[in-house]
C-alpha positions as CSV (number, residue, x, y, z in Angstrom):
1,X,43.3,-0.9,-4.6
2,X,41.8,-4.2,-3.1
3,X,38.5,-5.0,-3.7
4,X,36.7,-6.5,-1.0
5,X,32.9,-5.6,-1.1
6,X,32.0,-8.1,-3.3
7,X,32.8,-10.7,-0.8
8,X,30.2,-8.9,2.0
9,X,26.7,-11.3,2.3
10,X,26.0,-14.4,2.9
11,X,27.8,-17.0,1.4
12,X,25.8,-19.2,-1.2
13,X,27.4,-22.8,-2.3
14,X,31.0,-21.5,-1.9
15,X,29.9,-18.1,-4.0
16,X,29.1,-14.6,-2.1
17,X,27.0,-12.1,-4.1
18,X,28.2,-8.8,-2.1
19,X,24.9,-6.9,-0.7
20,X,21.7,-5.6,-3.0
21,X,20.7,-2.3,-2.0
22,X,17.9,-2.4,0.1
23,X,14.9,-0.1,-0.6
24,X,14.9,3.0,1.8
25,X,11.7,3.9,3.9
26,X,11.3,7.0,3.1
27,X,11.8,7.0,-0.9
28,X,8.3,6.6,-1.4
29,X,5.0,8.6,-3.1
30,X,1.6,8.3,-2.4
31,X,-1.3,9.1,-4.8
32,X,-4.9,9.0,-4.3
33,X,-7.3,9.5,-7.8
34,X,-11.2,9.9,-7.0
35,X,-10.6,11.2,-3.8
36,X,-13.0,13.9,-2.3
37,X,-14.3,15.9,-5.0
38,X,-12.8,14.0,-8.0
39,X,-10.1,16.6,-8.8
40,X,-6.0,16.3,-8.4
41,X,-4.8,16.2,-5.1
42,X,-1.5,17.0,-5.6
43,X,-1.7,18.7,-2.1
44,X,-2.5,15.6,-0.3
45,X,0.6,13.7,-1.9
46,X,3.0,16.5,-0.9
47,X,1.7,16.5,2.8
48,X,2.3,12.7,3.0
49,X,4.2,11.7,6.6
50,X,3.6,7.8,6.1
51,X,1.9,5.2,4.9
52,X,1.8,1.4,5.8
53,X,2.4,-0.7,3.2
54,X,-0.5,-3.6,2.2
55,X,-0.7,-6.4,4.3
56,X,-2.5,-10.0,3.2
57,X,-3.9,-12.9,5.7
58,X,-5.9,-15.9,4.4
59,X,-8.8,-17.7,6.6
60,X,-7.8,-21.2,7.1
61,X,-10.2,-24.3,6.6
62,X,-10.1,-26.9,8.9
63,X,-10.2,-30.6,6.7
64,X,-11.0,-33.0,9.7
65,X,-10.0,-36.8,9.1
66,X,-9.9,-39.7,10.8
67,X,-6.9,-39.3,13.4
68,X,-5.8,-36.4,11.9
69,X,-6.5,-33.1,10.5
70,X,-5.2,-30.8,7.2
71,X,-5.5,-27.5,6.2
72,X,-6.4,-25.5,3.0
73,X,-6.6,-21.8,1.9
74,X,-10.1,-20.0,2.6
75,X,-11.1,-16.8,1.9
76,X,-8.4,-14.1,2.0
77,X,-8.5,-10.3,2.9
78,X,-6.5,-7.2,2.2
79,X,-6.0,-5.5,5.8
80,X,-6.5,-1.6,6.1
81,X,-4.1,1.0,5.6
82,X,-2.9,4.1,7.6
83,X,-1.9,6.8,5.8
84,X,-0.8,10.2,8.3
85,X,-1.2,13.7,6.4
86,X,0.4,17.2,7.8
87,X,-2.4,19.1,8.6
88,X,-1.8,22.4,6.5
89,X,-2.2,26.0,7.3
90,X,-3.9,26.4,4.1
91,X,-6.5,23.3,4.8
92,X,-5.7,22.2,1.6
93,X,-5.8,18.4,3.4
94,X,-8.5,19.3,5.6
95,X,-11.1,20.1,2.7
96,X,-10.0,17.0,0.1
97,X,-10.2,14.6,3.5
98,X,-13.7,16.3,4.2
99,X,-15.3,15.8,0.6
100,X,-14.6,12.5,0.8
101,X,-16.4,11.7,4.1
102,X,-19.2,13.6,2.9
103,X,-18.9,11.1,0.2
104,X,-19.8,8.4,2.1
105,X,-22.1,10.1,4.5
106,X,-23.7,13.5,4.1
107,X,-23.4,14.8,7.6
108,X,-25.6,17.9,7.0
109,X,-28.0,16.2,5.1
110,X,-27.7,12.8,6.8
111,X,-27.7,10.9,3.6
112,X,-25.6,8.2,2.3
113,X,-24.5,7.1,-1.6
114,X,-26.3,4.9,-3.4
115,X,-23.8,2.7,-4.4
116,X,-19.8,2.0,-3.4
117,X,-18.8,3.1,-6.7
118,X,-20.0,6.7,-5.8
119,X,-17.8,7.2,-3.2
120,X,-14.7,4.5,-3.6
121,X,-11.2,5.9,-5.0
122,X,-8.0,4.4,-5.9
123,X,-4.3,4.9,-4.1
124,X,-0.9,4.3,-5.6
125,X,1.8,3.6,-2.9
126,X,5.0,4.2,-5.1
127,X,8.2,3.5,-3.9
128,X,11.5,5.6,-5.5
129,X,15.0,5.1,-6.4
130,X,15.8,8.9,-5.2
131,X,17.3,10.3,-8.1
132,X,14.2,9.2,-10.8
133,X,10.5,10.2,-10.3
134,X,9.6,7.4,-12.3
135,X,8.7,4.8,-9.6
136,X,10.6,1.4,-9.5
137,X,7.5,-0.7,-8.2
138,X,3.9,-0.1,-6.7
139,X,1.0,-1.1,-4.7
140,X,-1.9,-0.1,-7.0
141,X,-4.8,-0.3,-4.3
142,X,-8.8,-0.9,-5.7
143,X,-11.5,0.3,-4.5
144,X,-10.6,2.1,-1.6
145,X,-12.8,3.9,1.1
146,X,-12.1,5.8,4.5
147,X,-12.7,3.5,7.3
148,X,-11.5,5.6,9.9
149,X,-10.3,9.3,10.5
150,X,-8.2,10.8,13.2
151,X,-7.8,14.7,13.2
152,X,-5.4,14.6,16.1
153,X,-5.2,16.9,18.8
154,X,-3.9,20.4,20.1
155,X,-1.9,20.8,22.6
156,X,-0.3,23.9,24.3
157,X,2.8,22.1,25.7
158,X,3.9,20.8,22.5
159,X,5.2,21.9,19.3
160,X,4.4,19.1,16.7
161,X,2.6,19.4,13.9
162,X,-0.7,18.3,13.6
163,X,-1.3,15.7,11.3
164,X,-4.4,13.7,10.3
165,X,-4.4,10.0,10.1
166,X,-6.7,8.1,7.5
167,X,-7.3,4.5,7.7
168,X,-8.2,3.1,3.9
169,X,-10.0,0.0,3.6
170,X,-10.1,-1.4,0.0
171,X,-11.6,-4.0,-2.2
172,X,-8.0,-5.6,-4.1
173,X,-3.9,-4.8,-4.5
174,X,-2.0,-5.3,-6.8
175,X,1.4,-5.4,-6.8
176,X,3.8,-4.3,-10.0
177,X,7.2,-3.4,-11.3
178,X,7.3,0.3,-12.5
179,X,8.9,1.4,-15.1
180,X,12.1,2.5,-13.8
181,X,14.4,0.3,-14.4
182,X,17.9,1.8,-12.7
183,X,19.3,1.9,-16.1
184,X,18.9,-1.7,-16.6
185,X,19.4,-3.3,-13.1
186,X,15.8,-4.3,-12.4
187,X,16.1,-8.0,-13.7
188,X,13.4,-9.6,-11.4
189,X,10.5,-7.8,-12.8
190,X,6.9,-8.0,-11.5
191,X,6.7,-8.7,-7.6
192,X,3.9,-10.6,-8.5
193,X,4.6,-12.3,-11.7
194,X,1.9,-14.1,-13.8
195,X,3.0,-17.9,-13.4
196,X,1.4,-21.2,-14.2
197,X,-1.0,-23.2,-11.6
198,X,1.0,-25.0,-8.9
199,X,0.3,-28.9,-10.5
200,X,-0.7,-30.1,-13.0
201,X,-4.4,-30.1,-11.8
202,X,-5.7,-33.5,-12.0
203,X,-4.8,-34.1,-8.0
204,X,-8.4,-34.5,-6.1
205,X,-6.3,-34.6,-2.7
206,X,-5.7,-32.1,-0.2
């Protein structure tokens, strides 16, 4: 039988390399640790509907010249998350997303923590090969608080279900390789590899 696939993609000084399998949307786990009262919340990652994956911008400083102007890297920030949760019947959801507001801000009592590292948790966006529960990378996400919350709405023409929708501001991401490997096919390893300075570090030039 003729093989053809291996001639599919784009072709790279006279060589094709076929097509790498891309990474499918919805192979993907979500884990929150600290979150509410402390405990697991293996509830919360079993009603997961989505999650947007990190996203990074940098502030831009202006290096004005004589007739011209240049640019260097500022400050950066990691931009909020959403993360949607099935509301369950069982308020399973309901109770772990309502221990940590009061986390942050007693309602009854109208107090607030002392200190962000009362309140802050850590997420784990996971992404999966769908055979393996061993993840094949991750965003490990620092530091992270509830910024917004969004119980949705009910609604006697419709049929949906209900969901809440968390928006997660946090403090640092990291991005890593995890240790499945698909039986040996991960060669790149870490999406964000340790490398050496740009340079050689004696340039005083922008």
């Amino acid at each position: 039988m003729a093989i053809t696939k291996d001639k599919f993609g784009v072709p790279i000084e006279g060589n094709r390399l076929g097509i790498l399998q891309p990474k499918l949307k919805y192979r993907f786990r979500v884990i929150l640790t600290g979150f509410g009262a402390g405990g697991r919340t293996d509830e919360l990652t079993q009603n997961v509907v989505s999650v947007t994956r990190p996203t990074f911008s940098m502030e831009e400083v202006v290096v004005h010249s004589y007739n011209s102007r240049a640019y260097i890297a500022g400050k950066h920030e990691w931009n909020a998350i959403s993360l949607s949760l099935r509301d369950d019947i069982t308020n399973s959801v309901a109770a772990l997303v309502g221990q940590q507001i009061q986390r942050q801000f007693n309602h009854f009592e109208q107090t607030t923590a002392v200190s962000g590292g009362d309140y802050k948790f850590d997420a784990v966006i996971q992404v999966l090969d769908g055979t393996n529960a061993e993840p094949t990378e991750q965003w490990e996400l620092e530091g992270c608080m509830l910024q917004e919350v969004n119980y949705s709405d009910h609604s006697y023409d419709q049929s949906e279900i209900v969901n809440i929708d968390l928006s997660l501001r946090y403090d640092n991401a990291v991005h890593v390789a995890g240790p499945n490997t698909l039986g040996g096919k991960v060669a790149a390893g870490d999406p964000f590899p340790l490398v050496s300075p740009l340079g050689t570090g004696t340039s005083t030039q922008v």
